[in-house]
C-alpha positions in Angstrom: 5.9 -14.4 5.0 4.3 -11.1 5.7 3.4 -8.9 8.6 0.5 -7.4 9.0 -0.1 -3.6 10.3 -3.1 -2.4 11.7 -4.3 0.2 9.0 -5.6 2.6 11.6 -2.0 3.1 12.7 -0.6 3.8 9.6 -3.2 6.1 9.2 -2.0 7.8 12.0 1.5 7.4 12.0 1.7 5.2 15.5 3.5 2.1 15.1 5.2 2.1 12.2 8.9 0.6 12.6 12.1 3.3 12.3 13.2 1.1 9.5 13.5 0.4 6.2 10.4 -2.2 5.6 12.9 -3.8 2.5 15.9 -3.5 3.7 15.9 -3.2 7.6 18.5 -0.1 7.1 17.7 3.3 9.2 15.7 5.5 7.0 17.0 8.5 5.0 13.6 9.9 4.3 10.3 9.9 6.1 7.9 9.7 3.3 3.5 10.1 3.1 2.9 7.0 1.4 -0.4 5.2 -0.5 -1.3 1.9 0.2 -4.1 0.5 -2.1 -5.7 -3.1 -2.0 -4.6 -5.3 -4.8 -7.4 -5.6 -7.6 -10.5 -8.3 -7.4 -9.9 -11.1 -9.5 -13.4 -10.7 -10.9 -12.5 -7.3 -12.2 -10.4 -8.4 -14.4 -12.9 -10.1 -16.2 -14.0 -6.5 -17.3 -11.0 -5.8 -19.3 -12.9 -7.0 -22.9 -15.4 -4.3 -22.2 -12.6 -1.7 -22.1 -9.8 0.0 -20.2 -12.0 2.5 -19.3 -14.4 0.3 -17.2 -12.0 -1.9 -15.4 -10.2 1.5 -14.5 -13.3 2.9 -12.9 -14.0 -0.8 -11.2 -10.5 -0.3 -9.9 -11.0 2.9 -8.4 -14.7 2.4 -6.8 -13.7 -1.1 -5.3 -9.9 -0.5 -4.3 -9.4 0.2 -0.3 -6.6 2.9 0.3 -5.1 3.4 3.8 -2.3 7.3 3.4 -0.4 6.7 5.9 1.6 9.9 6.5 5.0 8.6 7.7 6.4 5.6 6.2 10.5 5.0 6.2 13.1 4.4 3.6 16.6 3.9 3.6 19.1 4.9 0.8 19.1 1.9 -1.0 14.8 2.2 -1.7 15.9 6.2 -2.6 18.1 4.7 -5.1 15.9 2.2 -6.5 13.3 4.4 -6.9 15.4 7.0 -8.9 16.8 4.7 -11.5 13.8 3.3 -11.8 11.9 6.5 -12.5 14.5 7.6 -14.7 14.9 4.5 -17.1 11.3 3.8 -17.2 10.8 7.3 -17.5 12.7 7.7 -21.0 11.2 4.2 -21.9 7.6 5.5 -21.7 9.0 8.8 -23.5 10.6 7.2 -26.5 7.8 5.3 -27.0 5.4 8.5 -27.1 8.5 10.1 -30.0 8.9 7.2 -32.3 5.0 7.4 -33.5 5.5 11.5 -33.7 9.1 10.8 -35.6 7.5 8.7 -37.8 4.8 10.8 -38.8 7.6 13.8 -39.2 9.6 11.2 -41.9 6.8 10.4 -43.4 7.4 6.5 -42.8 5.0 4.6 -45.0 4.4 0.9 -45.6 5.0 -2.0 -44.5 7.4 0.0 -41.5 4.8 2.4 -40.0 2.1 -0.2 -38.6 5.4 -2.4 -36.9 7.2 1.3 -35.4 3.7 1.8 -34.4 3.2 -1.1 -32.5 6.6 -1.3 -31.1 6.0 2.2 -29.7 2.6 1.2 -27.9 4.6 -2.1 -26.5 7.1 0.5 -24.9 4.7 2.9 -23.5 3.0 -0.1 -21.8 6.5 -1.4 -20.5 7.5 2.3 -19.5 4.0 2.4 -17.7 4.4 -0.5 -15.7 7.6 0.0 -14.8 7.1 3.7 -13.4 4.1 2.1 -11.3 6.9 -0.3 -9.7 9.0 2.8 -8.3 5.6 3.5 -6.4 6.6 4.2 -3.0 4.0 1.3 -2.1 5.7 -1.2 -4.1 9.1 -0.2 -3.0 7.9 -1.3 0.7 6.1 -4.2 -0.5 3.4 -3.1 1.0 -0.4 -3.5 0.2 -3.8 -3.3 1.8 -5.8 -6.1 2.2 -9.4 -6.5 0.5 -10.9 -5.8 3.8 -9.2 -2.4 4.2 -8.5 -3.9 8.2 -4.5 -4.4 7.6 -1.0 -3.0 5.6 0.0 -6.5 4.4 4.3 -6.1 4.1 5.3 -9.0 2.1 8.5 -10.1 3.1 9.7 -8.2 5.4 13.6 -7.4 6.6 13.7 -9.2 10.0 14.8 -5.7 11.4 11.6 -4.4 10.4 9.2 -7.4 11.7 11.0 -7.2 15.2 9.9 -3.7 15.8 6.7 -4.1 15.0 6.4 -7.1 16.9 8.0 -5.5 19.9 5.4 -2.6 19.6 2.0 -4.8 19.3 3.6 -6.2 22.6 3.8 -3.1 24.1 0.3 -2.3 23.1 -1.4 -5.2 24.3 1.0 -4.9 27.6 -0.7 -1.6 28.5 -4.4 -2.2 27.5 -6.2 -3.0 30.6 -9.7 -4.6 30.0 -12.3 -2.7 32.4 -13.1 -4.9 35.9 -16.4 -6.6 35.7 -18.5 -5.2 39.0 -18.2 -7.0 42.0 -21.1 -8.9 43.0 -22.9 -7.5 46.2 -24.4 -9.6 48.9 -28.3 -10.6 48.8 -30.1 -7.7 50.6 -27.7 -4.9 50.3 -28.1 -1.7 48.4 -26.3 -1.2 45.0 -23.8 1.7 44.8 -25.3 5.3 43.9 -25.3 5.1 40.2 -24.8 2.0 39.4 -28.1 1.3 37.9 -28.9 -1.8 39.1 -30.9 -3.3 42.7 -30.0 -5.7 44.9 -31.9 -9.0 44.4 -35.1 -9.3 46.5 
């Protein structure tokens, strides 16, 4: 399940639930959040030619919607935190163990295996401390189109005031009246740019 947010109101801030998107808790912080569009399948398929290029892919073909209020509770706060921090020291310990190693002089056959453990935590460290993303705390993500904030899953509390605020929206648009049609032979309004039939 997901709901789906009209990306010109986040941009704008109008819209946007006074709830936790995960949780459905009142939020604790108002937050400026970035939404990016999940990566093309095809640009995967650029990862053999290097990181480098499917990084630059990334960046040219992602859409990003920064939407400058976006609301959290205490629980996301929390997550977030022990997230950053454990992942944090992860990523760092794997950046001391090649730099320890070279300081003790570790030779063969323990250097290559303490250096390859040490790149498998920096990669681990790395992912993790892109899941304490504000993004991915909300589960949110922007669709390939750029159009829409997909939230995956949403806490019911969440859904409900969105729902209730597309209502409203659609409740006070007004399409304009079509002109009324004027009888054969009579003269149009001043202005109005068109003639009586003849």
């Amino acid at each position: 399940m997901q709901t789906l947010i009209p990306a010109s109101w986040a941009a704008v801030g109008h819209g946007i639930p006074n709830v936790c998107s995960r949780h459905g808790l009142p939020p604790t912080l108002r937050a400026r959040t970035r939404f990016e569009s999940a990566p093309a399948g095809w640009t995967y398929a650029l990862i053999p030619l290097g990181l480098l290029v499917f990084l630059i892919v990334r960046a040219t073909t992602r859409q990003v919607v920064d939407a400058p209020v976006w609301h959290y509770c205490g629980r996301c706060r929390t997550r977030r935190r022990r997230q950053r921090l454990w992942f944090g020291l992860l990523t760092a310990v794997g950046f001391a163990v090649p730099v320890a190693a070279v300081a003790l002089n570790v030779g063969e056959p323990a250097l290559p295996l303490l250096l390859a453990a040490a790149l498998i935590t920096v990669i681990v460290g790395y992912i993790g401390l892109v899941r304490a993303r504000w993004e991915v705390i909300a589960q949110a993500r922007v669709t390939r189109d750029g159009q829409w904030i997909a939230v995956r899953d949403p806490a019911p509390e969440f859904d409900a005031e969105f729902t209730a605020a597309m209502t409203a929206a659609h409740q006070q648009y007004v399409p304009p009246a079509a002109p009324a049609a004027q009888p054969a032979g009579t003269a149009a309004p001043a202005g109005t740019g068109w003639t009586s039939p003849r």
